[in-house]
C-alpha positions, 0 to 999 in steps of 0.5 A: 873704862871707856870713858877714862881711857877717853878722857886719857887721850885727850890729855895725851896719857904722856904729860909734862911734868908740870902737869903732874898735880893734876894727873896724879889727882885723876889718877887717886880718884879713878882708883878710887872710883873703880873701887867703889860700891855700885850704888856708891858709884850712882850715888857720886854720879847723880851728884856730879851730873847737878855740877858743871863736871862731866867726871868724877876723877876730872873733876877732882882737880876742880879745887886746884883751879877754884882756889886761884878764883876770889871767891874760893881763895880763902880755901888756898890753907886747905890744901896742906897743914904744917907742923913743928920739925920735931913734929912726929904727929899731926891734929886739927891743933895745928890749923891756923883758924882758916883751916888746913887739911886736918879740919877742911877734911871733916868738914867736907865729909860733914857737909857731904852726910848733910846733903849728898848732892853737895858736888863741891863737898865731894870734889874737895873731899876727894882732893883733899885726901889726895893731898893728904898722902903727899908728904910736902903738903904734910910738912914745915912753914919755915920753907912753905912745905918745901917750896923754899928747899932748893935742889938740883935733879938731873941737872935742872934745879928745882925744890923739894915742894916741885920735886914731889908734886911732879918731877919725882915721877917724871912722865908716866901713863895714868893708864899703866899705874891703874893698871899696875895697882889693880894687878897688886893690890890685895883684898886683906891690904886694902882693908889694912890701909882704911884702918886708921883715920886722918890724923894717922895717915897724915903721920905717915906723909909726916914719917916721909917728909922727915926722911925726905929732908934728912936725905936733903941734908945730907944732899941737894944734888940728885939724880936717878938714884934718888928717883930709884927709892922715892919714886916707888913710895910716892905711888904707893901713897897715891895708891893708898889715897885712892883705896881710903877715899873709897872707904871714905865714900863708901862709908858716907853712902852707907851712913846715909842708906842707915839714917834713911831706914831710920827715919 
């Protein structure tokens, strides 16, 4: 805790909105980190100790800047998936064949079973279902996820991708949303959350996304009370990233002790 509380300094715990992606990323992956098993914990740090990170939840934002890099710009796909408007569930079918969310996820969880000290497995993999549970990366081409979906909020205009990878929440402090969802969180709500798998929980980015363009419809200008009823489910959906990628990783872990006894 140390160390986050560190690290947080160092990023000023109060940022710009712009820099939201980032903190909401450091965010999911510190929870997730404070969930998992000790010897998960071990096991993700020797792994990032054989990379050029210095932590698991910084480095979750890893992917974000490889991707703006040539050898990594064929990954840009990976961050999201699209789908028809009447779309109401969500599969590898709707890749293209350079990938999206729903087959770079399986992916990265295959690689990492292959070889656990993978570090660039483990940092997309924690990415990547980050960018599961934000609704906007779950969502149309026509508009490019929103990005083309103009608005005003509070006065500044903005679109609907931005609004909800940032503006929505504004600024807060890592440390007090941590804080927050281990104060609420429950054992039995946890273990409701990693039921499921990836195409389920991408259905409910998708649930989301659908009610976010209704209400766009209905209103291209918003202000507070907007952020009143959305904001609250963003969290949520950040927290329910953070408590499946420990599920995820804790799984992988486990898998790994099994396959070790067996042979």
């Amino acid at each position: 805790m140390l160390r986050l509380l560190t690290l947080l300094c160092a990023l000023g715990w109060l940022l710009p909105a712009t820099a939201f992606e980032a903190r909401a990323h450091i965010a999911i992956c510190e929870l997730s980190w404070q969930l998992l098993q000790k010897d998960t914990r071990q096991w993700l740090q020797q792994t990032i100790a054989g990379s050029p990170q210095t932590r698991f939840n910084s480095g979750c934002t890893w992917p974000d800047e490889a991707r703006r890099e040539r050898a990594w710009e064929h990954t840009a796909g990976w961050h999201y998936v699209n789908v028809p408007r009447r779309a109401t569930q969500v599969s590898a079918a709707d890749c293209p064949a350079s990938g999206c969310l729903m087959t770079a996820i399986p992916a990265m969880e295959k690689r990492l079973h292959n070889d656990p000290s993978d570090w660039q497995a483990l940092l997309f993999l924690a990415h990547l279902i980050a960018d599961l549970h934000q609704p906007l990366h779950v969502s149309f081409a026509d508009d490019r996820g929103g990005n083309r979906a103009r608005l005003t909020f509070n006065g500044e205009k903005t679109n609907l991708h931005r609004l909800w990878d940032g503006d929505l929440l504004g600024r807060y402090a890592i440390r007090q949303l941590l804080s927050d969802w281990q104060t609420q969180l429950t054992a039995e709500q946890k273990a409701h959350w990693c039921e499921g798998d990836i195409s389920a929980w991408a259905a409910e980015s998708l649930q989301l996304t659908h009610r976010i363009y209704h209400r766009y419809q209905q209103s291209q200008q918003e202000g507070s009370a907007y952020r009143d009823e959305f904001a609250p489910q963003l969290q949520q959906r950040m927290a329910r990233a953070g408590v499946r990628l420990s599920c995820i990783l804790d799984n992988l872990y486990a898998q790994r002790l099994k396959n070790g006894a067996a042979q």
